[in-house]
C-alpha positions as CSV (number, residue, x, y, z in Angstrom):
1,X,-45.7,-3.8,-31.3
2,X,-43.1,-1.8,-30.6
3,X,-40.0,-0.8,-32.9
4,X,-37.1,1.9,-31.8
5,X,-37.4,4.1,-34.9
6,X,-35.2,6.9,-33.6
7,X,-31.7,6.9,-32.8
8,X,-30.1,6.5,-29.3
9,X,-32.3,5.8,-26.7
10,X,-28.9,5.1,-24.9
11,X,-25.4,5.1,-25.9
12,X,-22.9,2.9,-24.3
13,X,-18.6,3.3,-24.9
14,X,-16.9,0.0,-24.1
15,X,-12.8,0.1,-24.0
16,X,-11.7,-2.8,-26.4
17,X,-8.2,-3.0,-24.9
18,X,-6.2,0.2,-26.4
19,X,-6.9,3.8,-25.6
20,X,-7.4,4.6,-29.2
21,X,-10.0,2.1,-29.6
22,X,-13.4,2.9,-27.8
23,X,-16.3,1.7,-29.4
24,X,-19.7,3.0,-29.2
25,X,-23.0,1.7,-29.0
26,X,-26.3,2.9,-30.2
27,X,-30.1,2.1,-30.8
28,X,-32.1,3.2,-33.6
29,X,-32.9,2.7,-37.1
30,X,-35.4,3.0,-39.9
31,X,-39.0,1.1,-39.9
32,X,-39.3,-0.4,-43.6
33,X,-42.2,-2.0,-44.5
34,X,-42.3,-6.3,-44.5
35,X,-38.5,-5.8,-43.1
36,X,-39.1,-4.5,-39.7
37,X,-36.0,-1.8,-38.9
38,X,-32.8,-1.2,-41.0
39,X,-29.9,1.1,-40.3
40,X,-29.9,5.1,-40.3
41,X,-26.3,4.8,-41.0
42,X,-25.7,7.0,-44.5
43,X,-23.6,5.1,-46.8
44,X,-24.0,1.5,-45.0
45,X,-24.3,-1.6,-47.1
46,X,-27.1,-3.9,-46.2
47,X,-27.3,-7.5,-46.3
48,X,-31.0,-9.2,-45.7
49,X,-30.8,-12.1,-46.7
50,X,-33.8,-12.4,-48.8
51,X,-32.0,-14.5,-51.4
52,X,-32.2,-16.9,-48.8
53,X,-28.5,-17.6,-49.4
54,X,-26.1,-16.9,-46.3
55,X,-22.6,-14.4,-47.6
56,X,-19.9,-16.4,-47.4
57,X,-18.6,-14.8,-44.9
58,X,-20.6,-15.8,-42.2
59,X,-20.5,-19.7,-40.5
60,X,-23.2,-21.3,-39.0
61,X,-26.0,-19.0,-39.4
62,X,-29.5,-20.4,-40.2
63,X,-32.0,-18.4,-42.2
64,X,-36.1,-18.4,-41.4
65,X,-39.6,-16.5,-42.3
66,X,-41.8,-16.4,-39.5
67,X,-42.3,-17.8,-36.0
68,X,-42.5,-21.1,-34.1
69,X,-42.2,-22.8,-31.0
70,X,-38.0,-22.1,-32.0
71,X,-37.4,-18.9,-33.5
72,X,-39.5,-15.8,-33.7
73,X,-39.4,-13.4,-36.5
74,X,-39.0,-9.8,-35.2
75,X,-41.8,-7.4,-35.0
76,X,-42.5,-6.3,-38.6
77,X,-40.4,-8.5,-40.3
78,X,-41.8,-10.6,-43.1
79,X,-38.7,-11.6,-44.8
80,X,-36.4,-13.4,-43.8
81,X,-34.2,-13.5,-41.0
82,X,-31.0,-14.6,-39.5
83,X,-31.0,-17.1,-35.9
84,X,-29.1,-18.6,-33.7
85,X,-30.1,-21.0,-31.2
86,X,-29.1,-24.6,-30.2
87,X,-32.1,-26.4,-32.1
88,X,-34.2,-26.7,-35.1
89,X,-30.9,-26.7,-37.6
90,X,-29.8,-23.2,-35.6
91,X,-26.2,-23.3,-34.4
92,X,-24.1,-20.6,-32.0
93,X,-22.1,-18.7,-32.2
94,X,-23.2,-17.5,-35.6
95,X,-19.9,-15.6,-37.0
96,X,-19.8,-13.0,-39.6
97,X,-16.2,-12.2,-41.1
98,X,-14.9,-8.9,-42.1
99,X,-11.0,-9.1,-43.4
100,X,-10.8,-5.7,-44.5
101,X,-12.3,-4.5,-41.3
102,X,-15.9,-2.4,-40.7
103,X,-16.0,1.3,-39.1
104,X,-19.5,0.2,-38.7
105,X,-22.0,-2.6,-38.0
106,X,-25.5,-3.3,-37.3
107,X,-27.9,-5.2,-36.9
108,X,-32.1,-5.6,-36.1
109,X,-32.3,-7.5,-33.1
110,X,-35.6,-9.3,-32.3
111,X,-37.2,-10.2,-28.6
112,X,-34.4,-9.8,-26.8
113,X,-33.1,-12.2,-24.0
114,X,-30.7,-12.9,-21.4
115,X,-29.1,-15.6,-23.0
116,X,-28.7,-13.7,-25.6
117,X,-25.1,-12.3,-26.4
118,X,-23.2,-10.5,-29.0
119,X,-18.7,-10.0,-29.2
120,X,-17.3,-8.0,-31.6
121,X,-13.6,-8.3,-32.1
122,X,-11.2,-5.7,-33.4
123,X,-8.2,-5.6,-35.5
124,X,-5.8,-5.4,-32.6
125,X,-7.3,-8.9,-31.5
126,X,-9.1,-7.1,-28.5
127,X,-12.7,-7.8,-28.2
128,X,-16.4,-6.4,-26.5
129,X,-19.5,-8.6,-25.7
130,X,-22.5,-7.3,-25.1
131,X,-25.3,-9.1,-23.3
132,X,-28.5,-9.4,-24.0
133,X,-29.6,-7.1,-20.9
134,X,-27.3,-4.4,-22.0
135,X,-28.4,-4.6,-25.5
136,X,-32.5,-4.2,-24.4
137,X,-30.9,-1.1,-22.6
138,X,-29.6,0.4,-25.5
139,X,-33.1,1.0,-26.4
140,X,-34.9,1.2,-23.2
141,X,-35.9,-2.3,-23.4
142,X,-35.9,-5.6,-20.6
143,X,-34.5,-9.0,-21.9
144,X,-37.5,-10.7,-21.6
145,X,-37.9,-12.2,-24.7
146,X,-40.9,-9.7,-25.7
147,X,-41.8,-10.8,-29.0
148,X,-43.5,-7.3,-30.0
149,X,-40.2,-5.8,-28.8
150,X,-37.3,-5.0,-31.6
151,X,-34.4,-3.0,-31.7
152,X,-31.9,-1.9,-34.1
153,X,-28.1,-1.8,-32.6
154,X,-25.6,0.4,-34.2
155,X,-21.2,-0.8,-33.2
156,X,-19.5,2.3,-34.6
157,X,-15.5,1.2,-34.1
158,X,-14.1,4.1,-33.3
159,X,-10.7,6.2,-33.9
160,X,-8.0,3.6,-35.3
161,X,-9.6,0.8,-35.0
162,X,-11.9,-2.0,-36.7
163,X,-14.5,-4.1,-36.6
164,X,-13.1,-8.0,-37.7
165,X,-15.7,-10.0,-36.8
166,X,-19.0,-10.2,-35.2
167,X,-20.3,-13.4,-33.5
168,X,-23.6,-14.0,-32.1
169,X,-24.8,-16.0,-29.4
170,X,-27.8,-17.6,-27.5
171,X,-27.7,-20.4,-25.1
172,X,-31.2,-21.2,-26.0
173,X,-33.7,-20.6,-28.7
174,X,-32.8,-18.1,-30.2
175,X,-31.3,-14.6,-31.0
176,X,-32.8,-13.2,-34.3
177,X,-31.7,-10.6,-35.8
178,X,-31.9,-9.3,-40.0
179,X,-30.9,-6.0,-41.6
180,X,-27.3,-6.5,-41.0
181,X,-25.2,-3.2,-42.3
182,X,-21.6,-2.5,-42.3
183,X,-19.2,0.2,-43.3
184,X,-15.6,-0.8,-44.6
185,X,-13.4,0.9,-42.9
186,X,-11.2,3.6,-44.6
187,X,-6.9,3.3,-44.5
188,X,-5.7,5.3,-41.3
189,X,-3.6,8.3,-42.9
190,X,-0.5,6.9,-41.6
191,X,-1.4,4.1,-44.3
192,X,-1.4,5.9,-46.9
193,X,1.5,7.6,-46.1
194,X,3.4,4.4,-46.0
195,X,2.1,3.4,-49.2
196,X,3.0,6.6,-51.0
197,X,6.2,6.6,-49.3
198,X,6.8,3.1,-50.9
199,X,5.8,3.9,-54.4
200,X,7.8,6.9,-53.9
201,X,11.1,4.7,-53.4
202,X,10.1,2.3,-56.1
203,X,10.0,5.2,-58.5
204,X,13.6,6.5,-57.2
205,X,15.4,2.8,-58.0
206,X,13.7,3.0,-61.2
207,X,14.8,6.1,-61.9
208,X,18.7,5.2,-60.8
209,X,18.6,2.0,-62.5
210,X,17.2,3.6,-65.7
211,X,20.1,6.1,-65.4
């Protein structure tokens, strides 16, 4: 079994369409016991879906314990797991919605394979895929569909940008993948400048009409 416990094997920067919005790819995480890797990210929220319940704000995803002829549950993990696939009630893309916006995502990724594929798209409507060759990489892994092989993958958005929505794909059975962490992402200071700026001239037509 092998599971990338420490972070960045590799690091890979993808423009997503503006020069103030490079995001940055990582490998690494946390071995947990029964739940195979989780993020090293401080301050990340984790969703593992061991209520066996998907968040609302993901469409399509299917949820699984262990490993058949369709899905595999990644090395380590005993709970269960996110898949998507094109059989065996799995659907693809698998989409998971973030309104506010994320600085951070990621996710434990499972035997990974070519046909495997993950896009994450941005606030500014730009987007970055990832295949499932370059994610192996991350980690200094081959797309072979190695079931003793996982990986966790770390999206950090970058400067002035975030994170709206992650979608995951696999033309065949199937991309796995649990442990899913995110960050929201904090107001740019230009935001709250704007906002103080408006309370500021609410206050001053209070004032004059009070006077």
């Amino acid at each position: 079994m092998k599971i990338l416990s420490t972070l960045a094997c590799a690091t890979l920067a993808a423009a997503a369409g503006s020069a103030s919005a490079v995001p940055t790819f990582t490998a690494g995480g946390t071995a947990l016991a029964g739940e195979g890797l989780v993020t090293s990210v401080a301050g990340a929220t984790t969703i593992d879906f061991n209520s066996g319940i998907l968040p609302a704000n993901y469409i399509d995803g299917a949820l699984f314990t262990g490993t058949n002829s369709n899905h595999a549950a990644p090395p380590g993990d005993m709970s269960k797991y996110l898949s998507a696939g094109t059989s065996s009630d799995q659907y693809s893309p698998v989409i998971a919605n973030f309104s506010s916006g994320l600085s951070y995502f990621g996710f434990y990724m499972g035997s990974p394979d070519t046909y495997n594929s993950v896009t994450y798209t941005f606030a500014d409507l730009s987007s970055t895929t990832l295949t499932g060759t370059q994610l192996a990489t991350l980690a200094g892994d081959t797309a072979n569909g190695n079931q003793s092989v996982g990986l966790y993958v770390n999206a950090f958005a970058g400067v002035g940008s975030k994170i709206t929505s992650v979608a995951f794909y696999s033309t065949q059975n199937a991309f796995e993948t649990d442990n899913h962490a995110f960050i929201t992402a904090v107001p740019e200071p230009e935001t709250y400048a704007m906002l103080l700026a408006g309370l500021g001239m609410l206050g001053f037509m209070l004032r004059r009409k009070s006077s």
